[in-house]
mmJSON file of the N, C-alpha and C atoms, coordinates in Angstrom:
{"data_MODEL":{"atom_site":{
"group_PDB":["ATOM","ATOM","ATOM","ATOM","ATOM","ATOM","ATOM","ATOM","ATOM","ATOM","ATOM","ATOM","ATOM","ATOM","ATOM","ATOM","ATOM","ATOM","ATOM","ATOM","ATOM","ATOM","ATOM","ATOM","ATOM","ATOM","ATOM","ATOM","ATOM","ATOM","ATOM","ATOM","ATOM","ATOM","ATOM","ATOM","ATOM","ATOM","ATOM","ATOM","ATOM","ATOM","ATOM","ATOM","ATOM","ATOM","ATOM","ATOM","ATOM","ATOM","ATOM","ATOM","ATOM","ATOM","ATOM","ATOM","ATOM","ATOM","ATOM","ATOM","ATOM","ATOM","ATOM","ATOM","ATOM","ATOM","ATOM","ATOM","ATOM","ATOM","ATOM","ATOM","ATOM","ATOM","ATOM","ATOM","ATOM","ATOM","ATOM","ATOM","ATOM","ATOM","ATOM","ATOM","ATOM","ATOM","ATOM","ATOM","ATOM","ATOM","ATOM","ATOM","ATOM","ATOM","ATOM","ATOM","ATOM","ATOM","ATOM","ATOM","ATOM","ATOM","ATOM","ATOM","ATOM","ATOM","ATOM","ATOM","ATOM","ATOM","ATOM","ATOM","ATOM","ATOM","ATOM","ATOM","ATOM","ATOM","ATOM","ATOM","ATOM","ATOM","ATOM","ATOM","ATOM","ATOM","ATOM","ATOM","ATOM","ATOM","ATOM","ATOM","ATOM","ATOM","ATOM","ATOM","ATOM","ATOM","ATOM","ATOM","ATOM","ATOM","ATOM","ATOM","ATOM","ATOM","ATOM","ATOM","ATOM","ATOM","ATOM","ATOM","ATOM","ATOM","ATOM","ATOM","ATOM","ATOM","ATOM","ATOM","ATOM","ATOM","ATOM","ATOM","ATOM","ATOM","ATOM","ATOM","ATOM","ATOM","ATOM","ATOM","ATOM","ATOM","ATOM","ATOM","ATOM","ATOM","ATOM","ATOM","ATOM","ATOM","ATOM","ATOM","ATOM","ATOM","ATOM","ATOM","ATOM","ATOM","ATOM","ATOM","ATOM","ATOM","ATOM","ATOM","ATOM","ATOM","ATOM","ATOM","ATOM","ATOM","ATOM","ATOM"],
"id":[1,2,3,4,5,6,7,8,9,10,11,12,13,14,15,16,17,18,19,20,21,22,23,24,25,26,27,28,29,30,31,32,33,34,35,36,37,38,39,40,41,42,43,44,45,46,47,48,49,50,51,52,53,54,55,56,57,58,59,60,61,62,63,64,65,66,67,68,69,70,71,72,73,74,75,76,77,78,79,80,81,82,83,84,85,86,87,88,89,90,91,92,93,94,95,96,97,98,99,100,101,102,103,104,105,106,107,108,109,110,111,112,113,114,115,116,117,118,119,120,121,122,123,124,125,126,127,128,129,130,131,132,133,134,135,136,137,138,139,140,141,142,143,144,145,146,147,148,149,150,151,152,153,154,155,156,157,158,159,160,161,162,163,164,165,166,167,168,169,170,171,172,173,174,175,176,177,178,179,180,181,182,183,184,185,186,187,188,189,190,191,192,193,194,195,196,197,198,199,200,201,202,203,204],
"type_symbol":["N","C","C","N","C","C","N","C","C","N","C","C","N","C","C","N","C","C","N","C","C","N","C","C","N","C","C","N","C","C","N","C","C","N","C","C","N","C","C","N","C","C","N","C","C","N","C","C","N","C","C","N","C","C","N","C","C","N","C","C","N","C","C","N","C","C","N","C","C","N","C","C","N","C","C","N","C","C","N","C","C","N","C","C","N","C","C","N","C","C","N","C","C","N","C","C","N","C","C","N","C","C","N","C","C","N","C","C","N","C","C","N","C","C","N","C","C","N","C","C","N","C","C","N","C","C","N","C","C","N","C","C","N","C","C","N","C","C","N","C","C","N","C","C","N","C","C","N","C","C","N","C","C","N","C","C","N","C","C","N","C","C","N","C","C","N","C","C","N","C","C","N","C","C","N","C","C","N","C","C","N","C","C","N","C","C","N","C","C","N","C","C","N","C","C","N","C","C","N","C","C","N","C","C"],
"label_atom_id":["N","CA","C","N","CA","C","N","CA","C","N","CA","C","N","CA","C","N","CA","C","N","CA","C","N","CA","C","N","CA","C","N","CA","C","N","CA","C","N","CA","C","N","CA","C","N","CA","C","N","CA","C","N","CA","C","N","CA","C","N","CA","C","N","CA","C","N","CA","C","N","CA","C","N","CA","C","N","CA","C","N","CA","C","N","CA","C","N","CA","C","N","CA","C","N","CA","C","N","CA","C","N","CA","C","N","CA","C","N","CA","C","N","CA","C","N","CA","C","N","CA","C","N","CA","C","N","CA","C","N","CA","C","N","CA","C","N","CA","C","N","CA","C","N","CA","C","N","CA","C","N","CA","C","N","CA","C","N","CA","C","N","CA","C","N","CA","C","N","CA","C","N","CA","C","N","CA","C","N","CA","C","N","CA","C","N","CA","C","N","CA","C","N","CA","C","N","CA","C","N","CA","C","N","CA","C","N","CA","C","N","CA","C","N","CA","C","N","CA","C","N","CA","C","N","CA","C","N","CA","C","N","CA","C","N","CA","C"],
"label_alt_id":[null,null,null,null,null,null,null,null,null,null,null,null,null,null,null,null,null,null,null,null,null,null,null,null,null,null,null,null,null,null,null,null,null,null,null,null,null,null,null,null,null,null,null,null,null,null,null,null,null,null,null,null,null,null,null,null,null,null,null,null,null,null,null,null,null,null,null,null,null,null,null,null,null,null,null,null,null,null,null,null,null,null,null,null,null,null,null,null,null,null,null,null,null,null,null,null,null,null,null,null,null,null,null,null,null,null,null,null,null,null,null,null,null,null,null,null,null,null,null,null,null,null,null,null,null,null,null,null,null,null,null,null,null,null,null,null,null,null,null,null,null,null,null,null,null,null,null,null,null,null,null,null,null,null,null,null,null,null,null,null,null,null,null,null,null,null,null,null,null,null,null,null,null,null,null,null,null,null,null,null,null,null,null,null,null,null,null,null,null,null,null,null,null,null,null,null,null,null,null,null,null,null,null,null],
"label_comp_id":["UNK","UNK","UNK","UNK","UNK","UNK","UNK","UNK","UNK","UNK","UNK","UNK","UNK","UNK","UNK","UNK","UNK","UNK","UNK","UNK","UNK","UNK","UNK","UNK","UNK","UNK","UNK","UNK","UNK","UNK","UNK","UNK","UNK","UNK","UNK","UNK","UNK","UNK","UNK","UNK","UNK","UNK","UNK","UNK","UNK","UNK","UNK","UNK","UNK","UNK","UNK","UNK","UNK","UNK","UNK","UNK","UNK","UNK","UNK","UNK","UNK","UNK","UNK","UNK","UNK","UNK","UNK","UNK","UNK","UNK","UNK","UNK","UNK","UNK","UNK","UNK","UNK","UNK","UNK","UNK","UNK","UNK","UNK","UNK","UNK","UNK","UNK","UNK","UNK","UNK","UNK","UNK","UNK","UNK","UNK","UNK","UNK","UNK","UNK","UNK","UNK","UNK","UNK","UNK","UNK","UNK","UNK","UNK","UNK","UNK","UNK","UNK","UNK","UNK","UNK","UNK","UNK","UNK","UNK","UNK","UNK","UNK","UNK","UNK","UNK","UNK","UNK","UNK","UNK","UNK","UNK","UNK","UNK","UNK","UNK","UNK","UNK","UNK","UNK","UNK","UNK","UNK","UNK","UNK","UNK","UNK","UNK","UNK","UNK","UNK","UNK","UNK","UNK","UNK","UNK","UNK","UNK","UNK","UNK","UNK","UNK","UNK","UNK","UNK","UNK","UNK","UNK","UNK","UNK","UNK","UNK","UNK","UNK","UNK","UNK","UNK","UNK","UNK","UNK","UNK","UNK","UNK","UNK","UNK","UNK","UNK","UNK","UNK","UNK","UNK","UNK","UNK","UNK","UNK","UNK","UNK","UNK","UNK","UNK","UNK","UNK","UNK","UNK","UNK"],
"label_asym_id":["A","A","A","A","A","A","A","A","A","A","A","A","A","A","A","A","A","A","A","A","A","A","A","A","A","A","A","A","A","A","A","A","A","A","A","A","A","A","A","A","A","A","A","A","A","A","A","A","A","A","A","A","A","A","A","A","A","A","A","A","A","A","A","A","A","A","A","A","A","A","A","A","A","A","A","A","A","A","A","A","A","A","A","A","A","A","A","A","A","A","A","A","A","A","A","A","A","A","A","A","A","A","A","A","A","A","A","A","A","A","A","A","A","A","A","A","A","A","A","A","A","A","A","A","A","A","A","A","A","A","A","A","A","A","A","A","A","A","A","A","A","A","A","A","A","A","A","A","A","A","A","A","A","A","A","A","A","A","A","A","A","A","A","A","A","A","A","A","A","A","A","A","A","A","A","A","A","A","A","A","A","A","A","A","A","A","A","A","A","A","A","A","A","A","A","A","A","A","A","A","A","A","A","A"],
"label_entity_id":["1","1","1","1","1","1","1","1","1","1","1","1","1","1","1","1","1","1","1","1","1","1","1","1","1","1","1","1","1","1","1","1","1","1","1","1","1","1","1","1","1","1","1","1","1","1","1","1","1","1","1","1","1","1","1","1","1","1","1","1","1","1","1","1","1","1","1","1","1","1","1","1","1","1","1","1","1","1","1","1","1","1","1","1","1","1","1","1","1","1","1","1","1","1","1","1","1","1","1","1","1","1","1","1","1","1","1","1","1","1","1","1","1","1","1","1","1","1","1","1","1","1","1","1","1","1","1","1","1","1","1","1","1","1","1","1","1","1","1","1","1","1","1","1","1","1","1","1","1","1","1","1","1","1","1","1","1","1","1","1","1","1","1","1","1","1","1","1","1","1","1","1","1","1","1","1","1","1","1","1","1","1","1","1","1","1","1","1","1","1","1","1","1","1","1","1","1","1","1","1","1","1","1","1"],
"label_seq_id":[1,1,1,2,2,2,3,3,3,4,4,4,5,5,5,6,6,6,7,7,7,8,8,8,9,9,9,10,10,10,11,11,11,12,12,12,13,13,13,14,14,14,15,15,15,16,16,16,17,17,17,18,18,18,19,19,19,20,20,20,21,21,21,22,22,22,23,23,23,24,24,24,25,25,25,26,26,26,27,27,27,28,28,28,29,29,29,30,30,30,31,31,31,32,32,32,33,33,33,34,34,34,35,35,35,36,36,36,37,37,37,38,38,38,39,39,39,40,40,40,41,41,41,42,42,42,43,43,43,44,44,44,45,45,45,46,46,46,47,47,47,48,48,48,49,49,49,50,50,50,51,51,51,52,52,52,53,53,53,54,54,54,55,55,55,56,56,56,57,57,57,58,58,58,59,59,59,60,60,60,61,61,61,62,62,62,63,63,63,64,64,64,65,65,65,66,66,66,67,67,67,68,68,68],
"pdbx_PDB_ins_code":[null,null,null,null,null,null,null,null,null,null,null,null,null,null,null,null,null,null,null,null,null,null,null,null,null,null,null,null,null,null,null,null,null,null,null,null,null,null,null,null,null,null,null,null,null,null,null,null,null,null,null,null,null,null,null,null,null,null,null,null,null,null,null,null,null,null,null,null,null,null,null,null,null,null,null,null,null,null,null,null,null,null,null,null,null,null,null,null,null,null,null,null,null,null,null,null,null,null,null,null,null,null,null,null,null,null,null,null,null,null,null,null,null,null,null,null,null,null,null,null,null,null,null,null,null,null,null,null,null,null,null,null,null,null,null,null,null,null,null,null,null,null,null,null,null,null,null,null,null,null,null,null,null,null,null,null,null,null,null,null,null,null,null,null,null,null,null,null,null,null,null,null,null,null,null,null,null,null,null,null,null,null,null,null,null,null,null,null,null,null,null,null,null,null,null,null,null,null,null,null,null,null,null,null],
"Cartn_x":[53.227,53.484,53.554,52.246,52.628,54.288,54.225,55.616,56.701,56.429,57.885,57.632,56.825,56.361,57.03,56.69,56.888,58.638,58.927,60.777,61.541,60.557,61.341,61.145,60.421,59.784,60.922,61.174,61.419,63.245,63.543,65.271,65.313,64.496,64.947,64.613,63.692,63.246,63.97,64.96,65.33,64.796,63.51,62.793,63.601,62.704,63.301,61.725,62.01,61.162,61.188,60.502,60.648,61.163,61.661,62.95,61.644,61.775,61.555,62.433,62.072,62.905,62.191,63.291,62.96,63.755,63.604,64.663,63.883,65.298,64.9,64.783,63.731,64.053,64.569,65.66,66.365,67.165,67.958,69.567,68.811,68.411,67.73,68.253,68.977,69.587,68.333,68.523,67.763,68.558,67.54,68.079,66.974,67.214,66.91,66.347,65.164,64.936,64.771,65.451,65.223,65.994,65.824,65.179,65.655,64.686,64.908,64.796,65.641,65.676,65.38,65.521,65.336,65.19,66.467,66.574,65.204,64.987,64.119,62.338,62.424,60.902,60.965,61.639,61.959,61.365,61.846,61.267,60.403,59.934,58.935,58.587,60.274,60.041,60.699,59.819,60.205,59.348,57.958,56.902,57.548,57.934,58.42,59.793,60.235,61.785,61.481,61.11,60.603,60.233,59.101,58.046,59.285,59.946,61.071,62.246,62.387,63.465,62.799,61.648,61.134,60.673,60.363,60.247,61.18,62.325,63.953,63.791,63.777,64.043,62.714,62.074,60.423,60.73,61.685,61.774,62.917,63.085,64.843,64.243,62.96,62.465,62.56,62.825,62.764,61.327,60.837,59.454,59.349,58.536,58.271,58.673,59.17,58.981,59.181,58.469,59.237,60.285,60.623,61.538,62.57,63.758,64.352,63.679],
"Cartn_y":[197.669,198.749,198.226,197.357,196.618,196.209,195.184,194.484,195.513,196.396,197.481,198.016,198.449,198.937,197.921,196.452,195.923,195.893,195.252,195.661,196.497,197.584,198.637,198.639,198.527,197.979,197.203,196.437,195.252,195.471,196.195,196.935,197.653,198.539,199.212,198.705,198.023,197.094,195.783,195.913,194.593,192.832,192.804,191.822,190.633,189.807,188.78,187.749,186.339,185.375,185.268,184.923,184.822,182.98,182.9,181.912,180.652,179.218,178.671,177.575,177.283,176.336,175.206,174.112,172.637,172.139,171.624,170.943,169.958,168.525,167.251,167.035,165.813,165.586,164.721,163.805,163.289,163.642,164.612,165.92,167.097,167.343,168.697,169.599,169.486,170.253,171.288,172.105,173.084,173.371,173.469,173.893,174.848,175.917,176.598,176.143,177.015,177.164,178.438,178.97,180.391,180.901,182.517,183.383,183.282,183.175,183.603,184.894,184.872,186.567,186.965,187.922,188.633,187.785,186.822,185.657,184.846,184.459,183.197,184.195,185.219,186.133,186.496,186.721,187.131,186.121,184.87,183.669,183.132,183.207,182.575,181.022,180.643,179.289,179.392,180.75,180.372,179.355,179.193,178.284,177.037,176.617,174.667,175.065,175.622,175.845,175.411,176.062,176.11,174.74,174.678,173.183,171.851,172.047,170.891,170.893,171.942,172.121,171.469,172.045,171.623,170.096,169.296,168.168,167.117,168.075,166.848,166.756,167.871,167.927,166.898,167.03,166.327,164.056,164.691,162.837,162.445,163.47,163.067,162.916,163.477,163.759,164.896,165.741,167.01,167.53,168.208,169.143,170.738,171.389,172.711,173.211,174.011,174.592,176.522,176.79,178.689,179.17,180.145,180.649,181.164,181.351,182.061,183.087],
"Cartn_z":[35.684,36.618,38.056,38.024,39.454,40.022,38.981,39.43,39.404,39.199,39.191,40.768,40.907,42.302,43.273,43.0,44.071,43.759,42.956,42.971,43.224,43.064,44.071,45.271,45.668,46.814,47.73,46.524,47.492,47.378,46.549,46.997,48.134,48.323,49.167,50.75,50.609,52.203,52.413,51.395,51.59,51.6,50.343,50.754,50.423,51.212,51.875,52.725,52.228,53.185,54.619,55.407,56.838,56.763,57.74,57.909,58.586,58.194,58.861,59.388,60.906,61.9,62.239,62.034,62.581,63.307,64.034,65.71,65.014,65.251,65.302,66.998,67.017,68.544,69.407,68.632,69.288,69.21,68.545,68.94,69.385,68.694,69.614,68.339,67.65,66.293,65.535,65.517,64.865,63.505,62.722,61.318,60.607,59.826,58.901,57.652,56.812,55.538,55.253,54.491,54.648,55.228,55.144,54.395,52.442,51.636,50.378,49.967,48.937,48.662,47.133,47.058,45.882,44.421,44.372,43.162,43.125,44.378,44.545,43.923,44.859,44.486,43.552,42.544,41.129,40.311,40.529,39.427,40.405,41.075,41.91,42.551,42.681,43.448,44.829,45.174,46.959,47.381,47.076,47.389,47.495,46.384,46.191,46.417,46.552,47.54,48.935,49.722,51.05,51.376,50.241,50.657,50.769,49.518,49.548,50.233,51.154,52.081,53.401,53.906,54.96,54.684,53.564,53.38,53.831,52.499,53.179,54.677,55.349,56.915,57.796,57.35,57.812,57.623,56.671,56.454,57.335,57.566,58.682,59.78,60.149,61.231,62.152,61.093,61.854,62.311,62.733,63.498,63.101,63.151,62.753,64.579,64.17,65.81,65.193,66.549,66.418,66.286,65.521,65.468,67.093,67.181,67.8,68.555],
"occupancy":[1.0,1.0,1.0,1.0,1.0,1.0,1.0,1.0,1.0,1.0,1.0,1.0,1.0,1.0,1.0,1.0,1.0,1.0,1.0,1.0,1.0,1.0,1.0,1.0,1.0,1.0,1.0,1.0,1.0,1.0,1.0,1.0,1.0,1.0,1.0,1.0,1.0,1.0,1.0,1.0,1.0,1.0,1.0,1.0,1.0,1.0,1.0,1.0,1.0,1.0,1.0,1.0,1.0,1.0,1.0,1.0,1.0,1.0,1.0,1.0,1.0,1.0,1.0,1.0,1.0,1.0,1.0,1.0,1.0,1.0,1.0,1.0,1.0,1.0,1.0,1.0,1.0,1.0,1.0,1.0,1.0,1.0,1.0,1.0,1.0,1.0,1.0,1.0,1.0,1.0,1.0,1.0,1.0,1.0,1.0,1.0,1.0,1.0,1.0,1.0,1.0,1.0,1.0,1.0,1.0,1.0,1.0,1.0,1.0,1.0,1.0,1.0,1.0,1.0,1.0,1.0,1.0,1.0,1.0,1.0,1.0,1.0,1.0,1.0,1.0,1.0,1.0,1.0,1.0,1.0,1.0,1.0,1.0,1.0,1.0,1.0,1.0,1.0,1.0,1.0,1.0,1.0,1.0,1.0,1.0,1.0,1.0,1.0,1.0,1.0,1.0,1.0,1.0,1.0,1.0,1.0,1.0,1.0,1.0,1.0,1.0,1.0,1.0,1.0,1.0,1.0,1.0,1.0,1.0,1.0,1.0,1.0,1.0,1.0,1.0,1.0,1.0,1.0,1.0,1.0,1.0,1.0,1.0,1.0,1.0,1.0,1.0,1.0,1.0,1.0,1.0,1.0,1.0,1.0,1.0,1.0,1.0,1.0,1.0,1.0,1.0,1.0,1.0,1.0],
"B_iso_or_equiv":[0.0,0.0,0.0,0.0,0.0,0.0,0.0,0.0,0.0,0.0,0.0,0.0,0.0,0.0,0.0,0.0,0.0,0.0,0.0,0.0,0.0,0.0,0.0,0.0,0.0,0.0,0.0,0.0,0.0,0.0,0.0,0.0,0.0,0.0,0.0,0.0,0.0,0.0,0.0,0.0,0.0,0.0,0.0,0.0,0.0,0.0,0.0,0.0,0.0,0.0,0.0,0.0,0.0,0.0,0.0,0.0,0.0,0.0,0.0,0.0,0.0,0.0,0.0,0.0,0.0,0.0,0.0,0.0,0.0,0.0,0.0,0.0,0.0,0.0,0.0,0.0,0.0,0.0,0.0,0.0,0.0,0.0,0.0,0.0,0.0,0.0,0.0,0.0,0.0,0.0,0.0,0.0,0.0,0.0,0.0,0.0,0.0,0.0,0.0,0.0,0.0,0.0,0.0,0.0,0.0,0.0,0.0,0.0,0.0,0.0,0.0,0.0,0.0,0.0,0.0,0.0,0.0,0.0,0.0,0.0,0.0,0.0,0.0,0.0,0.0,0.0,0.0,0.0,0.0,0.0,0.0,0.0,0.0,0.0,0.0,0.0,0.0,0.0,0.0,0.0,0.0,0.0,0.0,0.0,0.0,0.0,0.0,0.0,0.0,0.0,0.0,0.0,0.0,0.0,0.0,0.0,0.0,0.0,0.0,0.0,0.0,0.0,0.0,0.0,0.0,0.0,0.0,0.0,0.0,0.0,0.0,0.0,0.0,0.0,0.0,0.0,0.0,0.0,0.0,0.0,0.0,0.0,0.0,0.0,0.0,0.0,0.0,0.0,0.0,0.0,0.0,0.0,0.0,0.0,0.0,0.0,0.0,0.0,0.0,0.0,0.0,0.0,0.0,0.0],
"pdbx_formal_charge":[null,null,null,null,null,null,null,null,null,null,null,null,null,null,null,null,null,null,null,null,null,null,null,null,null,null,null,null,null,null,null,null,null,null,null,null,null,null,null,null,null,null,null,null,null,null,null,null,null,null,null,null,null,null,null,null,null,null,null,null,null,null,null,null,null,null,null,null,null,null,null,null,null,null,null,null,null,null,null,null,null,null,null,null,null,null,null,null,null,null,null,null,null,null,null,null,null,null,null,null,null,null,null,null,null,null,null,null,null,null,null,null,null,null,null,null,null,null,null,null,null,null,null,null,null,null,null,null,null,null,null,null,null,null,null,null,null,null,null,null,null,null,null,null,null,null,null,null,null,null,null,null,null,null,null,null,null,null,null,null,null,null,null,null,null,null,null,null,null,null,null,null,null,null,null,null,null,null,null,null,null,null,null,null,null,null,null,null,null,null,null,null,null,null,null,null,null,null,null,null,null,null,null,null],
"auth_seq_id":[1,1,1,2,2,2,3,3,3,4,4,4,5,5,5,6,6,6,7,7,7,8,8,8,9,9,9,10,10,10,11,11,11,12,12,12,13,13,13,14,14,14,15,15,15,16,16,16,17,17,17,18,18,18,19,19,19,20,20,20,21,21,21,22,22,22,23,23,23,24,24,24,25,25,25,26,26,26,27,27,27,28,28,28,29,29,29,30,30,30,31,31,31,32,32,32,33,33,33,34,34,34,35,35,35,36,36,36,37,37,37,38,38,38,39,39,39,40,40,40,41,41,41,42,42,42,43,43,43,44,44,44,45,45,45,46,46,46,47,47,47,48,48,48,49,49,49,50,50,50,51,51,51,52,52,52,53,53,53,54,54,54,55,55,55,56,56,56,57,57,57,58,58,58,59,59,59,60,60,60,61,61,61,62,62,62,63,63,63,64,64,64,65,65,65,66,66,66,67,67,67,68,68,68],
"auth_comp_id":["UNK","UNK","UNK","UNK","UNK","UNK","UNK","UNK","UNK","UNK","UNK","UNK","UNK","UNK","UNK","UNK","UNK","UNK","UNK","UNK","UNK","UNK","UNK","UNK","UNK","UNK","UNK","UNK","UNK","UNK","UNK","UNK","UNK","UNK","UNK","UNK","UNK","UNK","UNK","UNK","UNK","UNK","UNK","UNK","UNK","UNK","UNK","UNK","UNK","UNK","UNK","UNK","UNK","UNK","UNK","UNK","UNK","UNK","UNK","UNK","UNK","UNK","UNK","UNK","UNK","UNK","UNK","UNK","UNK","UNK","UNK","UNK","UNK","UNK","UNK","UNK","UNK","UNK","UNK","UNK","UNK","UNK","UNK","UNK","UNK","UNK","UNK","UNK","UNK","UNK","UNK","UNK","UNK","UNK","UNK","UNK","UNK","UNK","UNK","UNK","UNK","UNK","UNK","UNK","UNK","UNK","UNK","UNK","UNK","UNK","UNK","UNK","UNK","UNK","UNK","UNK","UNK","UNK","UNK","UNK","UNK","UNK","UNK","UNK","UNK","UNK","UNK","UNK","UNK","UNK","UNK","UNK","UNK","UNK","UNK","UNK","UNK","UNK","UNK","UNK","UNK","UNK","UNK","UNK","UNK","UNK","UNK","UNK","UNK","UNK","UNK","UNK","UNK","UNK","UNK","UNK","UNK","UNK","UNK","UNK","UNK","UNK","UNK","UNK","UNK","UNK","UNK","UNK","UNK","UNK","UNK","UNK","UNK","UNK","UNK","UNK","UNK","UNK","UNK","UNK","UNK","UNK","UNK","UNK","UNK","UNK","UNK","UNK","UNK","UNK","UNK","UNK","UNK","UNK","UNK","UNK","UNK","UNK","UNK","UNK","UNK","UNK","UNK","UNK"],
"auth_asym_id":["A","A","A","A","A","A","A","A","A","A","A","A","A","A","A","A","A","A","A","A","A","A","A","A","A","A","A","A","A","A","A","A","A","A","A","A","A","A","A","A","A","A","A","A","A","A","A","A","A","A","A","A","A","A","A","A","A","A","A","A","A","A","A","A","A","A","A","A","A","A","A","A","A","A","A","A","A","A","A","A","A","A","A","A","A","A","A","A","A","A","A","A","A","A","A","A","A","A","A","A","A","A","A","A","A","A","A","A","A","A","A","A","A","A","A","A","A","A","A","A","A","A","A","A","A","A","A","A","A","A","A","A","A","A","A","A","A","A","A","A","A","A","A","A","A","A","A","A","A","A","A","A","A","A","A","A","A","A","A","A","A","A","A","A","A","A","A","A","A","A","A","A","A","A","A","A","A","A","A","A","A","A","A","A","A","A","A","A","A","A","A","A","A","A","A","A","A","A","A","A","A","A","A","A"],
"auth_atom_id":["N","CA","C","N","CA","C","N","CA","C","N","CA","C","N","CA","C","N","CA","C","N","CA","C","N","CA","C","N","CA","C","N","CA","C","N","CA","C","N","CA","C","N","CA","C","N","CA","C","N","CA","C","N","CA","C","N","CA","C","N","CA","C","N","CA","C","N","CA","C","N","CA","C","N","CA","C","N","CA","C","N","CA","C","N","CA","C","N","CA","C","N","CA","C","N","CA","C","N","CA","C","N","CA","C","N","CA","C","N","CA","C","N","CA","C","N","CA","C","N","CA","C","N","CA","C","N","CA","C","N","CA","C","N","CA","C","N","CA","C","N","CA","C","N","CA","C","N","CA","C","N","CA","C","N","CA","C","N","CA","C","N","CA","C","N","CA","C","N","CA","C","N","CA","C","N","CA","C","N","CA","C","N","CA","C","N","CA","C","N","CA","C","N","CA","C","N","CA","C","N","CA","C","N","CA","C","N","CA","C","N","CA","C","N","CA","C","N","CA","C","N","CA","C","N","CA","C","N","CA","C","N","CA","C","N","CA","C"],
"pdbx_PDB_model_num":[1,1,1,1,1,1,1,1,1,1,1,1,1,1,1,1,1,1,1,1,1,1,1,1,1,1,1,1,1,1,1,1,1,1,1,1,1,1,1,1,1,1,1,1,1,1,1,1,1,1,1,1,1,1,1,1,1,1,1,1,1,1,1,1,1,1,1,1,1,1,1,1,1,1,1,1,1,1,1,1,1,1,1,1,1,1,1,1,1,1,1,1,1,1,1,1,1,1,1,1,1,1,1,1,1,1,1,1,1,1,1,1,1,1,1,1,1,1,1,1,1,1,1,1,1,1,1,1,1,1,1,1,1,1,1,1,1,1,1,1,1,1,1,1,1,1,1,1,1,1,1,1,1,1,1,1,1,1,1,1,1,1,1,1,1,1,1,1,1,1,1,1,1,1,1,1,1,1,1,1,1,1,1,1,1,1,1,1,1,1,1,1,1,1,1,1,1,1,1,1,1,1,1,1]
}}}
């Protein structure tokens, strides 16, 4: 019952991950992970999605910075 709640839930709000941003700092290039949606929260690899997106970017030398 839960998980129905939240799927509906999550149609009509449109869910969705909050986006994370990395600027490298010798271009200054900002890049995205995220937002995941509906597919990804459904089977549940936004977690090691995310983690291994921000990884690739971390070995390039990218940085966490704030969003927009």
């Amino acid at each position: 019952m839960a998980l129905f709640v939240f799927a509906l839930a999550c149609l009509f709000m449109g869910c969705s991950t909050t986006p994370v941003y990395l600027r490298h700092p010798g271009t200054g290039r900002v890049v995205q992970c995220g937002p995941y949606g509906w597919n990804e929260l459904r089977t549940g690899s936004v977690p090691e999605r995310e983690r291994g997106c921000i990884a690739d970017y971390q070995r390039q030398g990218y940085e966490r910075v704030p969003g927009p």
